[in-house]
PDB file of N, CA, C and O in Angstrom:
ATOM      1  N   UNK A   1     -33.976  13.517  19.290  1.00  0.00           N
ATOM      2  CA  UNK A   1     -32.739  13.173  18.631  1.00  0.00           C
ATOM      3  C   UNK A   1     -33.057  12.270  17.433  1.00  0.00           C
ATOM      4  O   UNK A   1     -33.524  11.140  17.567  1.00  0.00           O
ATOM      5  N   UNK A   2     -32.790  12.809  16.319  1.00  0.00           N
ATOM      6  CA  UNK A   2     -32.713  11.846  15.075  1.00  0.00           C
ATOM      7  C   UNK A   2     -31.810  10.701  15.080  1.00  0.00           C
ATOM      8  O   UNK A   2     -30.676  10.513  15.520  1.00  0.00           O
ATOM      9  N   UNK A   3     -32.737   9.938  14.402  1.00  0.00           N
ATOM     10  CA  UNK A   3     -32.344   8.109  14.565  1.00  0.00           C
ATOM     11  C   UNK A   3     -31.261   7.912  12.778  1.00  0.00           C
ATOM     12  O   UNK A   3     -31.619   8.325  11.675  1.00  0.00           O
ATOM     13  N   UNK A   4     -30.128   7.259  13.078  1.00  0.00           N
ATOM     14  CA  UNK A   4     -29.451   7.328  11.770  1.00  0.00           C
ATOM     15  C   UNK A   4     -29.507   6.444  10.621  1.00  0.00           C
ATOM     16  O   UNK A   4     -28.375   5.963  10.572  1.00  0.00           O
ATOM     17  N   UNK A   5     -29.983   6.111   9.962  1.00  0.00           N
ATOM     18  CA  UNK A   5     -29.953   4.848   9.228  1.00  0.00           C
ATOM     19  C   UNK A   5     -29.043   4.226   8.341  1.00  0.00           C
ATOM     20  O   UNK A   5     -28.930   4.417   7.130  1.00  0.00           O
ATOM     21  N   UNK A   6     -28.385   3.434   9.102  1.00  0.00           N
ATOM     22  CA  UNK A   6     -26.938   2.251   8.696  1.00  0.00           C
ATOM     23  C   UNK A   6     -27.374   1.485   7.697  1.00  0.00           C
ATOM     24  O   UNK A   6     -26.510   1.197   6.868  1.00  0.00           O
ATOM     25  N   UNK A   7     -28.566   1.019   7.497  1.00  0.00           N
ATOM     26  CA  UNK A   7     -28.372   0.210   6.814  1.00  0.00           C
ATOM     27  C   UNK A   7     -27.900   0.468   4.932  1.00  0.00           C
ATOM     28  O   UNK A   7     -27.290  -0.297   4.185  1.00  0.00           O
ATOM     29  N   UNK A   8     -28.293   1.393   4.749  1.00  0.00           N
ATOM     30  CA  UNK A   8     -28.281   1.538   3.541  1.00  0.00           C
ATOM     31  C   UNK A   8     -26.617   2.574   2.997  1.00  0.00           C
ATOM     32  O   UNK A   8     -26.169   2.864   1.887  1.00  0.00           O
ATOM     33  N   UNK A   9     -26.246   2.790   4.085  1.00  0.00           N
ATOM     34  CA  UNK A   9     -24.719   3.285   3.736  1.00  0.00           C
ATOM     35  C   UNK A   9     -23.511   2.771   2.887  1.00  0.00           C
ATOM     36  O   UNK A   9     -23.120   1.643   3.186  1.00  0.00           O
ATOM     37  N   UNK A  10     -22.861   3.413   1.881  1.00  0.00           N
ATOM     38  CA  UNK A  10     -22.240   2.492   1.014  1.00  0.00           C
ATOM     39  C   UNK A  10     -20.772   3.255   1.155  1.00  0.00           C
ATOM     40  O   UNK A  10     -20.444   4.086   0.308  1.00  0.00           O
ATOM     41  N   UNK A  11     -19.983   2.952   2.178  1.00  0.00           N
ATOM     42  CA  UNK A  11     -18.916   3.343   2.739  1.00  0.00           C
ATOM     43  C   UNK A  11     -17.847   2.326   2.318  1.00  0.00           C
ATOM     44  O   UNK A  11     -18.302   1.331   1.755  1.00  0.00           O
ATOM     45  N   UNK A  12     -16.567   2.376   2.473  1.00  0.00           N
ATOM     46  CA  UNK A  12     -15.749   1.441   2.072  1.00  0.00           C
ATOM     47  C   UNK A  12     -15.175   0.253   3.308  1.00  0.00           C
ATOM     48  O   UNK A  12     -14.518   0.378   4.341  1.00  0.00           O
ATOM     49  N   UNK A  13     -15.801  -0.923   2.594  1.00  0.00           N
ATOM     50  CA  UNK A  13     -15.676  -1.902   3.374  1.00  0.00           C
ATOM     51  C   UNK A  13     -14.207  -2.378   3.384  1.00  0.00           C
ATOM     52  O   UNK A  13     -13.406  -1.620   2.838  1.00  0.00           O
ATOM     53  N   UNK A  14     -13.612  -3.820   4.065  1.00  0.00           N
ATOM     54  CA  UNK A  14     -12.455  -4.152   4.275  1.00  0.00           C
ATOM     55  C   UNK A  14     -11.828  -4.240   3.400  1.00  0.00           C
ATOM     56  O   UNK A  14     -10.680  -3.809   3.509  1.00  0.00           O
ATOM     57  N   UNK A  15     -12.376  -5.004   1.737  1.00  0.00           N
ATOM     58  CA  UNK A  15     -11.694  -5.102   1.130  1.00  0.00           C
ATOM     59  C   UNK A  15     -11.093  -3.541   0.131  1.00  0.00           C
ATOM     60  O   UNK A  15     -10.210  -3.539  -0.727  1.00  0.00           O
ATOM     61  N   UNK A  16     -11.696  -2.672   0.484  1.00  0.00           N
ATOM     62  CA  UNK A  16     -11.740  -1.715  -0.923  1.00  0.00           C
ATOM     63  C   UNK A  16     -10.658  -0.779   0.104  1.00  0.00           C
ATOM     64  O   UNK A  16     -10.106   0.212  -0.374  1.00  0.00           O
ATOM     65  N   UNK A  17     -10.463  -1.111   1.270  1.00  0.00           N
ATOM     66  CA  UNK A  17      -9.249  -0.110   2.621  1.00  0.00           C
ATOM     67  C   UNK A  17      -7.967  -1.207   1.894  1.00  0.00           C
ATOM     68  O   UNK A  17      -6.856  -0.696   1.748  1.00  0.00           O
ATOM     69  N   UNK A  18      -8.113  -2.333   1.563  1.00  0.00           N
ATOM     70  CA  UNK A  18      -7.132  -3.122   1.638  1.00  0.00           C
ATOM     71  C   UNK A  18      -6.156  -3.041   0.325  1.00  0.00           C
ATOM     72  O   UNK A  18      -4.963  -3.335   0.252  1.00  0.00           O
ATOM     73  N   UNK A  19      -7.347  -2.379  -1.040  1.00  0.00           N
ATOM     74  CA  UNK A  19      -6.981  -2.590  -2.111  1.00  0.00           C
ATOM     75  C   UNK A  19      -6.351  -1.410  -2.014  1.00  0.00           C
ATOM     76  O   UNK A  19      -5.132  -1.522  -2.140  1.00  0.00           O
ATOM     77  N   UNK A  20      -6.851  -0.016  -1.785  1.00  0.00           N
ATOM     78  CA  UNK A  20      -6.263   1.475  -1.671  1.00  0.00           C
ATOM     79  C   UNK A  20      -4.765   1.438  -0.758  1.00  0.00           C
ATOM     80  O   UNK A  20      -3.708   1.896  -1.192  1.00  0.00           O
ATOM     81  N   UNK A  21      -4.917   0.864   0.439  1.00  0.00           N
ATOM     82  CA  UNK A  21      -3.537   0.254   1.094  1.00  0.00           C
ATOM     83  C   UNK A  21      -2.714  -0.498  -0.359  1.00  0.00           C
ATOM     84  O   UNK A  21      -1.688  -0.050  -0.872  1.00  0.00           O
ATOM     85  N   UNK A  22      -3.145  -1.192  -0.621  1.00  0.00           N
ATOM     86  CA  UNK A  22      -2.278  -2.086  -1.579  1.00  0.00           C
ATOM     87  C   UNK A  22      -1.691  -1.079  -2.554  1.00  0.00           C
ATOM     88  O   UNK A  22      -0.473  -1.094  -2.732  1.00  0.00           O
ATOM     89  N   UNK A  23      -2.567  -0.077  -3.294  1.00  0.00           N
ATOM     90  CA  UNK A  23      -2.000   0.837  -4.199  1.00  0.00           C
ATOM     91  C   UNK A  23      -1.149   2.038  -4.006  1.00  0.00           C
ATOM     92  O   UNK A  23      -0.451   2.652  -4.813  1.00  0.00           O
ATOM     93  N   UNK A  24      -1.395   2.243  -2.630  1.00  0.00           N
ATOM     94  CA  UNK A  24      -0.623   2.967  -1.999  1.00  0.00           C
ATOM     95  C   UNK A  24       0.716   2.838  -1.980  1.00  0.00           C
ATOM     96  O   UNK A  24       1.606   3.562  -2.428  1.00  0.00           O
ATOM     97  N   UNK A  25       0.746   1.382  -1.152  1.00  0.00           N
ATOM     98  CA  UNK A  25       1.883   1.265  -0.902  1.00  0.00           C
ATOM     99  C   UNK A  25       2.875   0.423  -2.380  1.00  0.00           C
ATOM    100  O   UNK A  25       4.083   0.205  -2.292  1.00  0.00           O
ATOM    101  N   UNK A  26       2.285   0.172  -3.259  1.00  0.00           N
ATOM    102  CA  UNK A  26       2.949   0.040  -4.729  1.00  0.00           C
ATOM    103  C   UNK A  26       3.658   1.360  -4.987  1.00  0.00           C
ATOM    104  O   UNK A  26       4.854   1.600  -5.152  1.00  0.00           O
ATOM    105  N   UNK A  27       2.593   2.148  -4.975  1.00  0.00           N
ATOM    106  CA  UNK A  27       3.512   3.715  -5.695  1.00  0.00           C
ATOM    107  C   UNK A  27       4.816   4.270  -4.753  1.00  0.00           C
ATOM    108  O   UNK A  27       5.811   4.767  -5.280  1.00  0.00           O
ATOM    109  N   UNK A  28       4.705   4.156  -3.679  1.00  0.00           N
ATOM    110  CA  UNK A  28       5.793   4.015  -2.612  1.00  0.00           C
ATOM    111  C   UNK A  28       6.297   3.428  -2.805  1.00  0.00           C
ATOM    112  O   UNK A  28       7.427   3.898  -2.930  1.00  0.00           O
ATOM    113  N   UNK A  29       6.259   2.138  -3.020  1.00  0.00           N
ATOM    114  CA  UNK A  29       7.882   1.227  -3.334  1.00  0.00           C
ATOM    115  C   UNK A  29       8.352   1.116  -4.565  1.00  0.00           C
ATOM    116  O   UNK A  29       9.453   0.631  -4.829  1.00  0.00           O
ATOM    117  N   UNK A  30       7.578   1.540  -5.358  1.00  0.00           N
ATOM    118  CA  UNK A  30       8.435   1.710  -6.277  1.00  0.00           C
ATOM    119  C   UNK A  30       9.112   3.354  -7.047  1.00  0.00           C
ATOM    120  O   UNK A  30       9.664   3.607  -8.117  1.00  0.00           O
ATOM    121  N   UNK A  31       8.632   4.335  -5.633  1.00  0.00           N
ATOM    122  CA  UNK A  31       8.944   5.214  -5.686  1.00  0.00           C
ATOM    123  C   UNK A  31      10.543   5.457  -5.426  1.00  0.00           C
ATOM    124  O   UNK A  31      11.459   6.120  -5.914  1.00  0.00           O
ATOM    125  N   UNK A  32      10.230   4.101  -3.883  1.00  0.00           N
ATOM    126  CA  UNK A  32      11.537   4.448  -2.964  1.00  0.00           C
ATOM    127  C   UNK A  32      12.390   3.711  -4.270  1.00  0.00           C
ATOM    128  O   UNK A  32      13.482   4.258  -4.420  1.00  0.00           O
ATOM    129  N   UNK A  33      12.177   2.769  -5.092  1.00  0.00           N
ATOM    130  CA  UNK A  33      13.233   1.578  -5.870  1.00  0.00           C
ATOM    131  C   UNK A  33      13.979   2.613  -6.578  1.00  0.00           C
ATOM    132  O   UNK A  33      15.201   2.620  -6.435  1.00  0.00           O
ATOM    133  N   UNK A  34      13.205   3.829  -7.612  1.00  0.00           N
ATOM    134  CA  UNK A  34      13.459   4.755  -8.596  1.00  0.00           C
ATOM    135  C   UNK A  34      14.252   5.623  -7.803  1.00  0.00           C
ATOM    136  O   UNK A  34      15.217   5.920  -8.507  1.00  0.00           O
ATOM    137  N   UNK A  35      14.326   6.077  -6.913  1.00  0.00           N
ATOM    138  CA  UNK A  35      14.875   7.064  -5.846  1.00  0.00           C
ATOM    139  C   UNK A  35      16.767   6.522  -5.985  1.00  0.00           C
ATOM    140  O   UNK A  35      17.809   7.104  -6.289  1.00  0.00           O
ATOM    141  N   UNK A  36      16.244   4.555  -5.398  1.00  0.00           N
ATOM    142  CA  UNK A  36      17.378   4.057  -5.061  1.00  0.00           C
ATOM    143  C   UNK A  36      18.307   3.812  -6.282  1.00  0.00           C
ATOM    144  O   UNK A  36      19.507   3.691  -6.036  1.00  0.00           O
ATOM    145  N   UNK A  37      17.824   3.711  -7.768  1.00  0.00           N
ATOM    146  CA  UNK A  37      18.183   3.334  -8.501  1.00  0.00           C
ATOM    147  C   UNK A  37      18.659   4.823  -9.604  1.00  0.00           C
ATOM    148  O   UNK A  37      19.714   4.803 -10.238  1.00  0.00           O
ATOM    149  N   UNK A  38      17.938   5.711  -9.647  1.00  0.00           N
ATOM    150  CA  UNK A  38      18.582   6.806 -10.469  1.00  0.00           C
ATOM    151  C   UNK A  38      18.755   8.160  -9.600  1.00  0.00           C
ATOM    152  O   UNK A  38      19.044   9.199 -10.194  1.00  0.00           O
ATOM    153  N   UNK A  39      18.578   8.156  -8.173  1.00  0.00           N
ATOM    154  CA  UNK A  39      18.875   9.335  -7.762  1.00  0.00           C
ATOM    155  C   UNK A  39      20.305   9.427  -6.859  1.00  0.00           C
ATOM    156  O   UNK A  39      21.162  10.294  -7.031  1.00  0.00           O
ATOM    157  N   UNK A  40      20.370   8.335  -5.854  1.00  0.00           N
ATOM    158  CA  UNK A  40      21.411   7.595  -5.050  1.00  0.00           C
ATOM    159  C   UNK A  40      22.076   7.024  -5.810  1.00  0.00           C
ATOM    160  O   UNK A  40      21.588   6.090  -6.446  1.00  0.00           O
ATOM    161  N   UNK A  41      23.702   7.491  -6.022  1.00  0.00           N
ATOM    162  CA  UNK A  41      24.754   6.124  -6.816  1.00  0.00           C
ATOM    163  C   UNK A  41      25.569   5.486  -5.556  1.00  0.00           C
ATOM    164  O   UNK A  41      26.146   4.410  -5.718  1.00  0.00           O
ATOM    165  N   UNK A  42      25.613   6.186  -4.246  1.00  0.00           N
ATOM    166  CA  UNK A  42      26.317   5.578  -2.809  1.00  0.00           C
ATOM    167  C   UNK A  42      25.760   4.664  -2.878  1.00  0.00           C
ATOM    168  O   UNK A  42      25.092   4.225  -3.814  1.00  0.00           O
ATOM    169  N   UNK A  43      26.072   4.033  -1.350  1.00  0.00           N
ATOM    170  CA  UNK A  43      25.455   2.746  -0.374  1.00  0.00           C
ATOM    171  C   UNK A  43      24.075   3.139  -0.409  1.00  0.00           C
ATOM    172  O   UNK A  43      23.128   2.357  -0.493  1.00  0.00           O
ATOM    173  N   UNK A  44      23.993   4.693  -0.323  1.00  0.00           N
ATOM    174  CA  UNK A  44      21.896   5.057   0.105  1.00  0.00           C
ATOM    175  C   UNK A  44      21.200   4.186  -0.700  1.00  0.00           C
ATOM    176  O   UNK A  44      20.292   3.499  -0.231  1.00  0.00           O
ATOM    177  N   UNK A  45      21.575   4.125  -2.058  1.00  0.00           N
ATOM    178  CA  UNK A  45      20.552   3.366  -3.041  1.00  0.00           C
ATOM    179  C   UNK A  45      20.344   2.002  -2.572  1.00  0.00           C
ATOM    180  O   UNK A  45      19.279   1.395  -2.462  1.00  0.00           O
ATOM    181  N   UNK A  46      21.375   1.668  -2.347  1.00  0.00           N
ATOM    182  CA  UNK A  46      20.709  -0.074  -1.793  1.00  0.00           C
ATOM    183  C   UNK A  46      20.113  -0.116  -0.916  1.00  0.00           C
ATOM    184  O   UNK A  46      19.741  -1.282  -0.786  1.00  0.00           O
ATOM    185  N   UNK A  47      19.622   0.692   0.117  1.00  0.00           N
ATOM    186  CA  UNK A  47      18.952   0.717   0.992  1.00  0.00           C
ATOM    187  C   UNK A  47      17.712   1.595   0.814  1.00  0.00           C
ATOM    188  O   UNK A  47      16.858   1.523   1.697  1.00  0.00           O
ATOM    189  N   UNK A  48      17.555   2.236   0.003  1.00  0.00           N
ATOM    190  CA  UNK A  48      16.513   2.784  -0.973  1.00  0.00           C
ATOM    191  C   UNK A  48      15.947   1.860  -1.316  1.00  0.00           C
ATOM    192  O   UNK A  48      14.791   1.693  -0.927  1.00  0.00           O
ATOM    193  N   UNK A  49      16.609   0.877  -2.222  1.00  0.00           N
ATOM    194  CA  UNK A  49      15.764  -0.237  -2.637  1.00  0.00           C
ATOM    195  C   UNK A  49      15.373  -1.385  -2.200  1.00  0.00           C
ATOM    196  O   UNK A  49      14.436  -2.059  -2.628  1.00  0.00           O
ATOM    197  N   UNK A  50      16.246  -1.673  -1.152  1.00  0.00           N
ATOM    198  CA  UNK A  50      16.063  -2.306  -0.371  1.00  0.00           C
ATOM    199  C   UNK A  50      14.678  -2.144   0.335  1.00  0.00           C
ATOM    200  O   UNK A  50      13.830  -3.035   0.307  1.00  0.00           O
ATOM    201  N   UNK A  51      14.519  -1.033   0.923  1.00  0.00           N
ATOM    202  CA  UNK A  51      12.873  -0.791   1.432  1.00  0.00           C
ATOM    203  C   UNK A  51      12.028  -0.923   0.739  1.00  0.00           C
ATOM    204  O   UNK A  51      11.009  -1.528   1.072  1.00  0.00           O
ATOM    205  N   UNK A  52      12.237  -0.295  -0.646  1.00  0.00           N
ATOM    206  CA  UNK A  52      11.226  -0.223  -2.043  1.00  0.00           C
ATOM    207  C   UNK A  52      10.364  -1.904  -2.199  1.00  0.00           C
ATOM    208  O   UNK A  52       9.189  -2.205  -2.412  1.00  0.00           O
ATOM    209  N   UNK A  53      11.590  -2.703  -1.978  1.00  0.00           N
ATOM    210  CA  UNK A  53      11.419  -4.302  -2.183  1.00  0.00           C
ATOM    211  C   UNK A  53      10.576  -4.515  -0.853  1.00  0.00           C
ATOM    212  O   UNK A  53       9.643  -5.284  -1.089  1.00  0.00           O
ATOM    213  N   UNK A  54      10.597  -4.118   0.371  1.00  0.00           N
ATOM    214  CA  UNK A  54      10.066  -4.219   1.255  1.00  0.00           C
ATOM    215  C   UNK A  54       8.652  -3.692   1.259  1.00  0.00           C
ATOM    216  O   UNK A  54       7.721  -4.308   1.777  1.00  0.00           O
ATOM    217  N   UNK A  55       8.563  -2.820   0.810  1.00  0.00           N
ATOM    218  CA  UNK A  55       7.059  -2.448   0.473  1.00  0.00           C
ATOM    219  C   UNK A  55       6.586  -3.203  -0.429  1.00  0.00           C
ATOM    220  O   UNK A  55       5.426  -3.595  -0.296  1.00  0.00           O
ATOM    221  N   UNK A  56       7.182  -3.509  -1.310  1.00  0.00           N
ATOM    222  CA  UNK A  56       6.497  -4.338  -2.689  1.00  0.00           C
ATOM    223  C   UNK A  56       5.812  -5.471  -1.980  1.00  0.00           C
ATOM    224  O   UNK A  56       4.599  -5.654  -2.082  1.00  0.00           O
ATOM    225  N   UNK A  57       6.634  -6.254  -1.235  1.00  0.00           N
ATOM    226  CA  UNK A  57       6.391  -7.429  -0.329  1.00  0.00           C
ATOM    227  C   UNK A  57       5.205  -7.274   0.502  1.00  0.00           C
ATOM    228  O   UNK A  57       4.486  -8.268   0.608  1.00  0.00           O
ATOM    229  N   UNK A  58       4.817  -6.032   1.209  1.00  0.00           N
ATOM    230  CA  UNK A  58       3.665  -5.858   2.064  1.00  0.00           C
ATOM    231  C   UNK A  58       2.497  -5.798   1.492  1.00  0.00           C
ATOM    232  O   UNK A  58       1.449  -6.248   1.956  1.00  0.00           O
ATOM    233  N   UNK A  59       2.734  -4.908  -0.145  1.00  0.00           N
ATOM    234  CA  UNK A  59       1.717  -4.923  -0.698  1.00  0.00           C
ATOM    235  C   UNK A  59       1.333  -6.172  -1.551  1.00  0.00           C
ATOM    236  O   UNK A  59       0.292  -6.167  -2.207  1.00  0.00           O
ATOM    237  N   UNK A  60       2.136  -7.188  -1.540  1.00  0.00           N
ATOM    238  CA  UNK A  60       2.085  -8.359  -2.104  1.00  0.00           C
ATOM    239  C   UNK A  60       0.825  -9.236  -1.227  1.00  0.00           C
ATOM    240  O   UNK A  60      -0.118  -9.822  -1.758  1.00  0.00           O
ATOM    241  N   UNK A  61       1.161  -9.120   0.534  1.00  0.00           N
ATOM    242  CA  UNK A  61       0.413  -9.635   1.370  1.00  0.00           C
ATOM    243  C   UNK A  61      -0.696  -9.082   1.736  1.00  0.00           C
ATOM    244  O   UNK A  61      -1.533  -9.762   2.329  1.00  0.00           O
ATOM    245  N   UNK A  62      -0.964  -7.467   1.396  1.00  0.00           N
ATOM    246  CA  UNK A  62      -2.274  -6.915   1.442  1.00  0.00           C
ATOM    247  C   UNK A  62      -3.240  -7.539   0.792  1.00  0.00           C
ATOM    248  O   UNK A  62      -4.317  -7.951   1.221  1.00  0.00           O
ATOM    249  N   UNK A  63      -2.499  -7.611  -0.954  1.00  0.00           N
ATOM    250  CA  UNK A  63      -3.396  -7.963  -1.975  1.00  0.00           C
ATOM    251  C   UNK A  63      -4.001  -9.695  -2.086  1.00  0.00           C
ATOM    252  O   UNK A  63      -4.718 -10.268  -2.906  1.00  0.00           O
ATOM    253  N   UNK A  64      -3.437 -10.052  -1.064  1.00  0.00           N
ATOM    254  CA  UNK A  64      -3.424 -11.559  -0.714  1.00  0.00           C
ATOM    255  C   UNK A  64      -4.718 -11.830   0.429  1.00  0.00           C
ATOM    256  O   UNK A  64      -5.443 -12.802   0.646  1.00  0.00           O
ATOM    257  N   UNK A  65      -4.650 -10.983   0.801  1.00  0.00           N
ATOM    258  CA  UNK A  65      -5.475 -10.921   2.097  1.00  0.00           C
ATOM    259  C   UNK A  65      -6.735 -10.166   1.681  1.00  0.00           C
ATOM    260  O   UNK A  65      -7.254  -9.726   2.707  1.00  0.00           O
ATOM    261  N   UNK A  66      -7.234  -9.932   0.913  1.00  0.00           N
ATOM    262  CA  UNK A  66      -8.465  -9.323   0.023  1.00  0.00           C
ATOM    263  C   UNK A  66      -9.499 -10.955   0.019  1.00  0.00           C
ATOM    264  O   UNK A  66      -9.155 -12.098  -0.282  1.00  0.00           O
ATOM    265  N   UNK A  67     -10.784 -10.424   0.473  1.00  0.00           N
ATOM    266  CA  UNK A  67     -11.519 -11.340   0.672  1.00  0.00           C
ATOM    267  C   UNK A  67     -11.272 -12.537   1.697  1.00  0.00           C
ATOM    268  O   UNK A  67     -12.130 -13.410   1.828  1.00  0.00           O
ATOM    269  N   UNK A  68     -10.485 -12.552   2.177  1.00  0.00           N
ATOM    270  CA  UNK A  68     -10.172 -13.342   3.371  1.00  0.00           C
ATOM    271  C   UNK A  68     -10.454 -12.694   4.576  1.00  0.00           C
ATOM    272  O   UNK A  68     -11.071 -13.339   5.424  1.00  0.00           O
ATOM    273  N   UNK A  69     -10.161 -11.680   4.787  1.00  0.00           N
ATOM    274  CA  UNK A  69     -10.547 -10.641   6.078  1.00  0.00           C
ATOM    275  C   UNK A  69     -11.774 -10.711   6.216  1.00  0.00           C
ATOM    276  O   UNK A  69     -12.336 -10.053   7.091  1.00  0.00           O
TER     277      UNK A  69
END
């Protein structure tokens, strides 16, 4: 059985999962904001954006948490 060698692997560590999370979830909230703001004129939109703001916020604490993990 072949032996694997870890050491030299250049895979994505915590911070570079954290930053792609972070960008992720930007384009999502401000997907859901645009959704809430020119597609929804009801109640839906405020709650469209309402989440949109909610994601913004998570990705606020992702990008916060970079190098601390």
């Amino acid at each position: 059985m072949p032996q694997l060698n870890m050491e030299n692997t250049t895979g994505m560590n915590k911070n570079t999962v954290l930053a792609w999370a972070t960008f992720i979830m930007l384009i999502v909230g401000f997907g859901l904001i645009a959704l809430g703001a020119f597609r929804y004129d009801e109640i839906a939109g405020f709650g469209f954006g309402a989440v949109g703001i909610g994601f913004l916020a998570n990705a606020w604490v992702f990008n916060a948490l970079k190098g601390r993990v």
